[in-house]
PADREN-699201 format. One line per 5 residues: for each residue x, y, z of N, C-alpha, C, CB. Coordinates in steps of 0.1 Angstrom, whole numbers, plus 5000, padded with zeros to 4 digits. Atoms other than C-alpha are relative to their C-alpha. Glycine has a CB too. Example, Ala and Ser with C-alpha at 12.3 -4.5 7.8 and 13.67 -1.06 7.14 Angstrom:
<sites>
5009 4988 5000 5123 4955 5078 5009 5012 5000 4990 5000 5012; 4991 4989 5000 5137 4989 5071 4992 5011 5008 5004 5005 4986
</sites>
This chain:
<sites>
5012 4992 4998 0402 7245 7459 5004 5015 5001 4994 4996 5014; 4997 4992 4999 0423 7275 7468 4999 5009 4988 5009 4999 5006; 4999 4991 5016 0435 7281 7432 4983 4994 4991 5021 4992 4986; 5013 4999 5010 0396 7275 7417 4995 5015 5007 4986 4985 5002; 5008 4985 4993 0388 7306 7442 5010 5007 4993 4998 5003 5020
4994 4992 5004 0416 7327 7429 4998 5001 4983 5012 4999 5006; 5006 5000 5014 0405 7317 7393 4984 5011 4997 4997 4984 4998; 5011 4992 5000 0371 7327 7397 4996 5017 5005 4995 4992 5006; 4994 4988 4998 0384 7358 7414 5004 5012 4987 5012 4994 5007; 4990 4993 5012 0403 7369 7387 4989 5000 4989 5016 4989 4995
5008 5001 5010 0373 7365 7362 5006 5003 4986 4990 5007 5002; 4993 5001 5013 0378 7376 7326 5015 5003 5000 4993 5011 4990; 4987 4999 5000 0414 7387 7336 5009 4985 4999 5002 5008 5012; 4996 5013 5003 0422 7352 7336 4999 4996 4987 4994 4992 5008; 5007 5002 5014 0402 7345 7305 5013 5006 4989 4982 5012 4999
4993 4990 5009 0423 7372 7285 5017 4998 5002 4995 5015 5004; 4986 4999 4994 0454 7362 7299 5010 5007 5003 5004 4996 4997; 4993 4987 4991 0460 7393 7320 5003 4994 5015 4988 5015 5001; 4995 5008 4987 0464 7367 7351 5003 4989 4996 4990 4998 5010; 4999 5017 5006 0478 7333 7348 5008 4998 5016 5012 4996 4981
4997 5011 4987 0480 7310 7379 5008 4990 4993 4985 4991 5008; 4991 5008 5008 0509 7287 7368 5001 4989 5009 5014 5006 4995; 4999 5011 4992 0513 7254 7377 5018 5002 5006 4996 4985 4989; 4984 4999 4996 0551 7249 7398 5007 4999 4989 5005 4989 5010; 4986 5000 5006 0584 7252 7380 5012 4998 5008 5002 5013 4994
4988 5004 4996 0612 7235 7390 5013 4995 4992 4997 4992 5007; 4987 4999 5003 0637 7235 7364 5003 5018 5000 5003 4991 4984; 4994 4987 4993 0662 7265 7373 4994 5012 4983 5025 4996 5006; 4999 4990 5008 0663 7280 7334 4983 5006 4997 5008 4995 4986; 5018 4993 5003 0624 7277 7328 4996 5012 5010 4987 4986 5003
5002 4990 4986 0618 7292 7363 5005 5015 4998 5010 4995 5015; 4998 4985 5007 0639 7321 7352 4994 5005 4992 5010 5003 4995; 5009 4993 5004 0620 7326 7321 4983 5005 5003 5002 4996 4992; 5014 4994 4994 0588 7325 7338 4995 5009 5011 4994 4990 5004; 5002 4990 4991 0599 7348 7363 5000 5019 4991 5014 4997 5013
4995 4990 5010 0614 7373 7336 4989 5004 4989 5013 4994 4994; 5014 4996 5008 0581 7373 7318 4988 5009 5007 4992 4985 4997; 5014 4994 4994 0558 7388 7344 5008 5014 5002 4992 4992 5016; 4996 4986 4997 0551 7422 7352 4996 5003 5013 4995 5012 4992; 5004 5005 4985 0533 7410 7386 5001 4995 5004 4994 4997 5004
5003 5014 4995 0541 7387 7408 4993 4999 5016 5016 4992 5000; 5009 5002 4987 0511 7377 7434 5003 4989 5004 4986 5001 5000; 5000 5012 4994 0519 7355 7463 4990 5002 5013 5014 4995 5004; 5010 4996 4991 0482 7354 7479 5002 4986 5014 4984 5000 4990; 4999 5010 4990 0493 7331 7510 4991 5002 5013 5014 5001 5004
5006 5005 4988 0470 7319 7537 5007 4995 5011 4992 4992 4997; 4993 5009 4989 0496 7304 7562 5001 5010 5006 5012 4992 4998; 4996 4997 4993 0500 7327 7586 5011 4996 5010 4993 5001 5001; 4986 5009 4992 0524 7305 7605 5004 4986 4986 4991 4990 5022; 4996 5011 5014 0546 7278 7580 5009 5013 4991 4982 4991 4989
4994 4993 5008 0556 7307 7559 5016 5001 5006 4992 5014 4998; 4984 5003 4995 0596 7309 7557 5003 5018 4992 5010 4980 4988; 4995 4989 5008 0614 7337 7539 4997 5004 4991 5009 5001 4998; 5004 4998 5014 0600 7337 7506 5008 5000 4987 4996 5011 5001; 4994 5000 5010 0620 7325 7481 4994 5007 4987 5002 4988 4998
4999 4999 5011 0598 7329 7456 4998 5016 4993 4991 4991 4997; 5002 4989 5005 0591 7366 7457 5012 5002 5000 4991 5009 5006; 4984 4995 5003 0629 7372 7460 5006 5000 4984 5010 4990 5009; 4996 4999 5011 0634 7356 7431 4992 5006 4987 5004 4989 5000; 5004 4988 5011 0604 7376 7409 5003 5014 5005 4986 5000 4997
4994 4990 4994 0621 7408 7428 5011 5001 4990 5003 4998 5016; 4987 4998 5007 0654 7399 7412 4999 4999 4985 5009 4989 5006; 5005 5004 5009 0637 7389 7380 4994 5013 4996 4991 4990 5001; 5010 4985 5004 0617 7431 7381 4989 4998 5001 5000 5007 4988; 5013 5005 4994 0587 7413 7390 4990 5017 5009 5005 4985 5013
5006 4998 4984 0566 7440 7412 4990 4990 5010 4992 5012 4999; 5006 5007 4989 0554 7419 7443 4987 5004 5005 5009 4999 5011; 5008 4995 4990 0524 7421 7461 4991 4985 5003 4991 5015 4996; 5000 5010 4992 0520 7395 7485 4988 5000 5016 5017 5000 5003; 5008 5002 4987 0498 7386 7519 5006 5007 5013 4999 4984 5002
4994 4998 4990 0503 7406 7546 5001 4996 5017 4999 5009 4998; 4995 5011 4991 0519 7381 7569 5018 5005 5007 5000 4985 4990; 4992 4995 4994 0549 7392 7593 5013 4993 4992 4998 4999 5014; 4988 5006 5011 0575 7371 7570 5000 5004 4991 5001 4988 4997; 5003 4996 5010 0570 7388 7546 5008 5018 5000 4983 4997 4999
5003 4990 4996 0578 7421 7564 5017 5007 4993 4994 4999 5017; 4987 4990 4998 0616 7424 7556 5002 4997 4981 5016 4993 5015; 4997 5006 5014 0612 7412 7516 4996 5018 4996 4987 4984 4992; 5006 4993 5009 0584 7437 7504 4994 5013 5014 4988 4989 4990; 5005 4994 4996 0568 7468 7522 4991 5008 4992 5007 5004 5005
5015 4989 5002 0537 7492 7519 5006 5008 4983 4997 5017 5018; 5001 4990 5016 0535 7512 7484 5014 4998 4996 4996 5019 5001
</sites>
């Protein structure tokens, strides 16, 4: 339900494939190229509590990704303001 709202969100930018919601990746080399492909990487998280360190923005950080993520106190020592 979450990702139909962030679809619909995203309207023609989705369409045009200026956004793309990806399904998981869990082999290591794909994961790299799908990190190494973006020029965004959004992690819109609702957990307030559950969130851990954030692997995944680390690793589109280390990939040149720019992040911009939920601001949730785990979050606080990855990415900061502007």
């Amino acid at each position: 339900d979450y990702a139909a709202r962030l679809r619909a969100a995203a309207g023609s930018l989705a369409d045009d494939g200026r956004v793309r919601l990806a399904p998981p990746e869990f082999g290591a080399a794909a994961l790299a190229r799908a990190y190494a492909a973006l020029d965004v990487f959004v992690y819109p998280s609702l957990a307030a509590r559950g969130e851990t360190f954030g692997v995944g923005i680390a690793e589109a950080m280390a990939a040149g990704a720019a992040c911009v993520v939920s601001d949730l106190p785990c979050f606080a020592d990855l990415v900061t303001p502007e």
